[in-house]
C-alpha positions as CSV (number, residue, x, y, z in Angstrom):
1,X,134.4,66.7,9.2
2,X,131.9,68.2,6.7
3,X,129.4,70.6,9.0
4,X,126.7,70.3,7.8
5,X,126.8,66.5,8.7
6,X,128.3,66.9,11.9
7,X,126.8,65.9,15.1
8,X,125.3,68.7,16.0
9,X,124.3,70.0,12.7
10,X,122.3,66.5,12.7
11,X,120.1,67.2,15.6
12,X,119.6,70.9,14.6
13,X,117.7,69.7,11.3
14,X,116.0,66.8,13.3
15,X,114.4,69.3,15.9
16,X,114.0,71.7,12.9
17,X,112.1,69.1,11.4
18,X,109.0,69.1,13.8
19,X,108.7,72.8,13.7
20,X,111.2,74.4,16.1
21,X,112.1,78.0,15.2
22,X,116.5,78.7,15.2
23,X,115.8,81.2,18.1
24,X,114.2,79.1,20.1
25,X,117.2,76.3,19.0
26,X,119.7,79.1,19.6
27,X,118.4,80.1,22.9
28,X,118.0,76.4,24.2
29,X,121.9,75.6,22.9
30,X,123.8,75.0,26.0
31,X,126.3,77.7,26.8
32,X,129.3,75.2,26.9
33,X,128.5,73.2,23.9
34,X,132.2,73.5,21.9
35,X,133.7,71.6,19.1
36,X,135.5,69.6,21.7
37,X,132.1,68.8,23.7
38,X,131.5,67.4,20.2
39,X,134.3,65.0,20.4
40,X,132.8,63.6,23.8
41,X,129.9,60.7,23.5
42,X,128.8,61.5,27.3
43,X,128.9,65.8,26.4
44,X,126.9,64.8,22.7
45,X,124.6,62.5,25.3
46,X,124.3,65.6,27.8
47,X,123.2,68.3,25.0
48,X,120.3,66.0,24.1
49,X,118.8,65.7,27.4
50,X,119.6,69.8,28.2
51,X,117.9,70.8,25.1
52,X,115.2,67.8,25.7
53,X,114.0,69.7,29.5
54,X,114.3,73.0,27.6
55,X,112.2,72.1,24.9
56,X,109.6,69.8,26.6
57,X,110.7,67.1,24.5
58,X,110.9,63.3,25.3
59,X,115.0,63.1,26.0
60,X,114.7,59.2,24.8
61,X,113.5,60.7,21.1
62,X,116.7,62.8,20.5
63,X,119.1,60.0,22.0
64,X,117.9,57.6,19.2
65,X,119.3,59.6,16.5
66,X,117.0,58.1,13.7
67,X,113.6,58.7,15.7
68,X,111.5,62.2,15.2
69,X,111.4,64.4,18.4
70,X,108.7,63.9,20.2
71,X,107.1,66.9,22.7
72,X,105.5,66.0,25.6
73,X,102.9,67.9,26.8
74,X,100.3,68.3,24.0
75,X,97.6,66.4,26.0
76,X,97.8,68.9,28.6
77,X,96.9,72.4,27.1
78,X,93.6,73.5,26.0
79,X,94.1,76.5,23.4
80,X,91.7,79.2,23.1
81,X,90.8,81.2,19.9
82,X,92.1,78.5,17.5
83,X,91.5,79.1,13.9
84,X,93.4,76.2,12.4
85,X,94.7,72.9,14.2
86,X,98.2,72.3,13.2
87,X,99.2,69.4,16.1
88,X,102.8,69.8,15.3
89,X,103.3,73.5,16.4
90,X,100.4,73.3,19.2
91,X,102.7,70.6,20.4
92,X,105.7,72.4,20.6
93,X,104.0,76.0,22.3
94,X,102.7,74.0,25.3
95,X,105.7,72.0,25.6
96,X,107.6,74.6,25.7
97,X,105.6,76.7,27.8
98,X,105.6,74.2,29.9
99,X,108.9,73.3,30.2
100,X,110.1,76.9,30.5
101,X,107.1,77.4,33.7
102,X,109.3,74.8,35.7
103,X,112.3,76.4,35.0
104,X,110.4,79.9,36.2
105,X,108.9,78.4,39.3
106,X,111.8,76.6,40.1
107,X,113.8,79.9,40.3
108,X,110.8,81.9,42.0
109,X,110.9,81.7,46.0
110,X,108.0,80.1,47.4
111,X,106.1,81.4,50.5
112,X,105.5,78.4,53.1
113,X,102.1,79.5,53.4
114,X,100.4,80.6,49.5
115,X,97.8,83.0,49.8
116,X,94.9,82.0,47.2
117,X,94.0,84.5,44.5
118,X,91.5,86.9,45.6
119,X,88.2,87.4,43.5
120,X,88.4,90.3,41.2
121,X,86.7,93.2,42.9
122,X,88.2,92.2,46.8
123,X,91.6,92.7,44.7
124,X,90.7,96.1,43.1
125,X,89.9,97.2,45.8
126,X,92.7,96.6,47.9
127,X,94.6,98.1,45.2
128,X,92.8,101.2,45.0
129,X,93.5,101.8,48.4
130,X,96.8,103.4,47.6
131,X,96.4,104.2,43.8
132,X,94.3,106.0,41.6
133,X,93.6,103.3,39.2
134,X,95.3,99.7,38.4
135,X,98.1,99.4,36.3
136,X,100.2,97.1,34.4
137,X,102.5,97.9,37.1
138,X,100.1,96.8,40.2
139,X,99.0,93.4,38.3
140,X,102.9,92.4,38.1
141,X,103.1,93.2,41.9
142,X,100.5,91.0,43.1
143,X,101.1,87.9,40.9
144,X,104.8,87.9,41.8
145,X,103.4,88.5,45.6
146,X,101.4,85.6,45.1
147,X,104.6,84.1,43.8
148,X,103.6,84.1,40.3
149,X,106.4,84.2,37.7
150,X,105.3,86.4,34.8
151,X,108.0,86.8,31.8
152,X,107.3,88.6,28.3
153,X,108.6,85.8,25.4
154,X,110.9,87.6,23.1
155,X,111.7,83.8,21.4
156,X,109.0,81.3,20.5
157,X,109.3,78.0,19.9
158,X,107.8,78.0,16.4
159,X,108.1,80.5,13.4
160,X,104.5,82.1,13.6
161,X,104.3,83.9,16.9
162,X,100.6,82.9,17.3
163,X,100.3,82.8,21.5
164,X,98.9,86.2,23.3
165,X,99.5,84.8,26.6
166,X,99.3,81.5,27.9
167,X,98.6,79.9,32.4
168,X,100.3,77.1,33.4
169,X,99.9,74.9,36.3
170,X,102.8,72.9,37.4
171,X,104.4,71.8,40.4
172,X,101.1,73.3,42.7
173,X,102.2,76.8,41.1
174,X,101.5,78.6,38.5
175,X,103.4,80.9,35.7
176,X,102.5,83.5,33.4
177,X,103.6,83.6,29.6
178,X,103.4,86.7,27.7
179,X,103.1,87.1,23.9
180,X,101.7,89.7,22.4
181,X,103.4,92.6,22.0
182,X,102.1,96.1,22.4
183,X,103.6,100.1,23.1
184,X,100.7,100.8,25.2
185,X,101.0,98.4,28.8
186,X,96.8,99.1,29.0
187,X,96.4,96.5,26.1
188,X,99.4,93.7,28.2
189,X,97.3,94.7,31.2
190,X,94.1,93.1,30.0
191,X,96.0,89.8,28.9
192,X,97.6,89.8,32.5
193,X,94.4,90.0,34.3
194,X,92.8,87.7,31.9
195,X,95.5,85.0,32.7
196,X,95.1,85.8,36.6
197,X,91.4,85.3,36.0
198,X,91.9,82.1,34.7
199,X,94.1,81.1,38.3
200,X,91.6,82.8,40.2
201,X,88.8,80.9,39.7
202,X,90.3,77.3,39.0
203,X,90.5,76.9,35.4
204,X,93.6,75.1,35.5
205,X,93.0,72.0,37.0
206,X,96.2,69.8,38.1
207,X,98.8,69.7,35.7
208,X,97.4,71.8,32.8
209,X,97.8,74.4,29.9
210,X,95.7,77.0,28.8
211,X,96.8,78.9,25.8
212,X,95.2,81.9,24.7
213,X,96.3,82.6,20.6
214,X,97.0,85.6,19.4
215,X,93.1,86.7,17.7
216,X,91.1,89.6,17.0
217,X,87.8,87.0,17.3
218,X,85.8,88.2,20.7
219,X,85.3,84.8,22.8
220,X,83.4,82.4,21.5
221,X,79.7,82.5,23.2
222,X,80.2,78.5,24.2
223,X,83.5,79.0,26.0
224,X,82.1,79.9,29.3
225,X,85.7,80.4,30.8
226,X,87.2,82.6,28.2
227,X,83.9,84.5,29.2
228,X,84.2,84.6,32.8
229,X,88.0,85.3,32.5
230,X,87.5,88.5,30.5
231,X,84.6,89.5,33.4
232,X,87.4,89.0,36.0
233,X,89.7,91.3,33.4
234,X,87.4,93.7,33.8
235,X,86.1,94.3,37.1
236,X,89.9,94.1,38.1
237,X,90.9,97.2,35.8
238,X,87.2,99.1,35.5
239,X,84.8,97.9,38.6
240,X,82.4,96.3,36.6
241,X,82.5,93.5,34.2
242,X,81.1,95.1,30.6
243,X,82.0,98.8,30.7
244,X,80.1,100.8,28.4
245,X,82.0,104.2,27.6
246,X,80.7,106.9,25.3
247,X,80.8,110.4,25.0
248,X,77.8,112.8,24.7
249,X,80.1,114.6,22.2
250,X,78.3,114.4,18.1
251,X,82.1,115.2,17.0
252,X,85.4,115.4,18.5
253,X,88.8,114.8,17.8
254,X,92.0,112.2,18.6
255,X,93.0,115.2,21.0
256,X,89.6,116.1,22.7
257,X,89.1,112.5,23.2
258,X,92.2,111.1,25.2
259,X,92.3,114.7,26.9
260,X,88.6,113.4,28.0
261,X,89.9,110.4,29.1
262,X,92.9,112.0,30.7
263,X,90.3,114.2,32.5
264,X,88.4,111.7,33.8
265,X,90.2,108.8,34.3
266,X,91.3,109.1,38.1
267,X,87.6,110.2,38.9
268,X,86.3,106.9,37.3
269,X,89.1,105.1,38.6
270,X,90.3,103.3,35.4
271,X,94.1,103.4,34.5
272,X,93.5,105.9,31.0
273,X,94.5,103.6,28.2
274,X,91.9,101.0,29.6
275,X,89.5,103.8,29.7
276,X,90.1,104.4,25.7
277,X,89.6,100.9,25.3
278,X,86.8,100.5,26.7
279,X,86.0,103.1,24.8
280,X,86.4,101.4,21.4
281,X,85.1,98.0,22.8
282,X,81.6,100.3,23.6
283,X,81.2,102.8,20.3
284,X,83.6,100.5,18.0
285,X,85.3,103.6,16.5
286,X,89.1,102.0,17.0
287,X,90.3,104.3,14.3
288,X,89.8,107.1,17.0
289,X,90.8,104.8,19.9
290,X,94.1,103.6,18.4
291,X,94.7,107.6,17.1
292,X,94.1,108.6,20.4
293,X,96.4,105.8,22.4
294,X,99.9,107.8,21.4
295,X,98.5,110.9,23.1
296,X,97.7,109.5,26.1
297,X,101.0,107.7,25.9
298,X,103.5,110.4,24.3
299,X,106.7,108.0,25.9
300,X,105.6,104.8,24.5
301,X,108.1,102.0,24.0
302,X,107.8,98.6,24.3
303,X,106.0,96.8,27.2
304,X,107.5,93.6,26.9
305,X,110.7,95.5,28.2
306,X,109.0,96.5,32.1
307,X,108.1,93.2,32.5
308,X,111.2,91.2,31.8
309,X,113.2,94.1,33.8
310,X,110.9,93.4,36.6
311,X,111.1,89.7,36.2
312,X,114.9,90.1,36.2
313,X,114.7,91.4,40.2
314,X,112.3,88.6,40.9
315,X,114.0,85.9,39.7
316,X,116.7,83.7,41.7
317,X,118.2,82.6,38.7
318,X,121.4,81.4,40.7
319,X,119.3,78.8,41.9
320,X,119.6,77.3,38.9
321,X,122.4,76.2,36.6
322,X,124.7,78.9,34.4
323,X,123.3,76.9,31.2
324,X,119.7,77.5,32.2
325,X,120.0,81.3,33.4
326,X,121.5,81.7,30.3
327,X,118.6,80.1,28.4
328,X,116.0,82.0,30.4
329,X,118.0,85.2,29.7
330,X,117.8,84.6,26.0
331,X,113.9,83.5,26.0
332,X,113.8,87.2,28.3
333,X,115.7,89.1,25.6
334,X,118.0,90.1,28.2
335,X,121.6,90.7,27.8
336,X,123.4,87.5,28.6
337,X,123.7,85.6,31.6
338,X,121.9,87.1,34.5
């Protein structure tokens, strides 16, 4: 058989198509798909419906083999910071955001009774209580307390790797979907608390989607809960919901300034690499902010790396099936099967 027109072959360039990445396509794969599966009509029909729940795509579109895939969750997701509308690919992030939530939740351990979020200075300050400032660290602690799965993407379901983070509600829980990457966990901290903003105070009504996209644009003055998400940020990880931090200094350097921050950081009771960045939010010098960021973090390495690891200890993944752990441990860029 020619393999390029083979069965599966076929279905790859159909869900390739309508925008699908070949990681995410790789990842989704079923672990037992073989060239014998192949020979089966029930193991061809089984693929189609695994890859359909992994996907978020409409399992009756792949089983007619000359119909387009069709994602189901569009309708549900509201995207924030959108510069272009391209329906195709916001299609297929919320569906698979989606999609991959239920798996999350479905492998998280619920408590019988669910405490609700608490407002943003109640939980800074119960934090504080036994730390000197709030850290990326702290903020994965109390969503997965809260029974909150948050995961760092390392596949995407379309090329362009446009989502920072994105909330979903599903099942009466929510999940937590990381994009953007960073060295320094200060900057993944801000994008956590945003998202646990958004669950705090109800923006995700029954059932739905908000997508934050991966922009440098501030949010826009008319979307009051971008707004009030990035206050909630901020009086989690500062105390006070726009920080303005100078220095009385006419002249310093990368050095004297995150040694400043170093210096003051516990007594002001912000985590340091938040403090620089307030910093360049407030004076707008990043090229000193971002200079500075490598001193105050001389062991950076990837963030996204913590929180999967963390993830990994959270997660009952055996309450799920071998293909899906497998598939979750591939969207986790973790080494096989968990």
């Amino acid at each position: 058989m020619d393999s390029l027109n083979s069965s599966p072959m076929l279905l790859r360039r159909r869900l390739k198509s309508i925008g699908l990445s070949d990681p995410a396509l790789d990842a989704a794969w079923p672990t037992w798909w073989s060239a014998a599966a192949d020979a089966s009509p029930s193991a061809r029909t089984e693929l189609k419906f695994s890859l359909a729940r992994k996907l978020g795509l409409d399992p009756r579109s792949l089983l007619d083999d000359n119909a387009t895939p069709k994602f189901v969750w569009r309708d549900e997701a509201r995207f924030k910071h959108l510069l272009t509308e391209d329906e195709q690919e916001l299609s297929a992030i919320s569906s698979f955001g989606k999609s991959l939530a239920n798996v999350l939740i479905a492998a998280t351990p619920d408590s019988s009774i669910r405490a609700a979020v608490p407002g943003a200075l109640d939980l800074r300050r119960m934090l504080l209580k036994s730390r000197p400032y709030i850290r990326l660290s702290d903020l994965l602690s109390v969503a997965w307390s809260l029974t909150i799965p948050v995961v760092h993407l390392r596949v995407f379901p379309c090329e362009r790797k446009r989502m920072a983070a994105m909330a979903v509600h599903t099942k009466d829980r929510e999940a937590i979907l990381l994009g953007k990457d960073s060295n320094y966990p200060a900057q993944i901290a801000f994008y956590l608390a945003h998202e646990i903003g958004h669950i705090a105070l109800g923006h995700l009504k029954g059932g739905e989607i908000l997508v934050d996209m991966d922009s440098e644009l501030e949010s826009p003055l008319n979307d009051e809960e971008e707004a009030a998400a990035d206050r909630f940020a901020l009086e989690l990880l500062t105390g006070q919901p726009a920080p303005v931090v100078l220095t009385t200094a006419k002249r310093y350097t990368d050095k004297q300034l995150a040694n400043e921050i170093l210096r003051q950081a516990a007594d002001l009771q912000i985590e340091p690499g938040t403090l620089c960045f307030c910093f360049g939010y407030s004076t707008g010098d990043w090229a000193r902010t971002l200079a500075a960021m490598p001193i105050i973090y001389p062991d950076a390495k990837p963030v996204w790396n913590e929180i999967n690891n963390i993830a990994l200890t959270q997660l009952s993944l055996d309450e799920t099936s071998a293909d899906f752990a497998s598939y979750v441990s591939a969207v986790l860029g973790l080494p096989g099967p968990v």
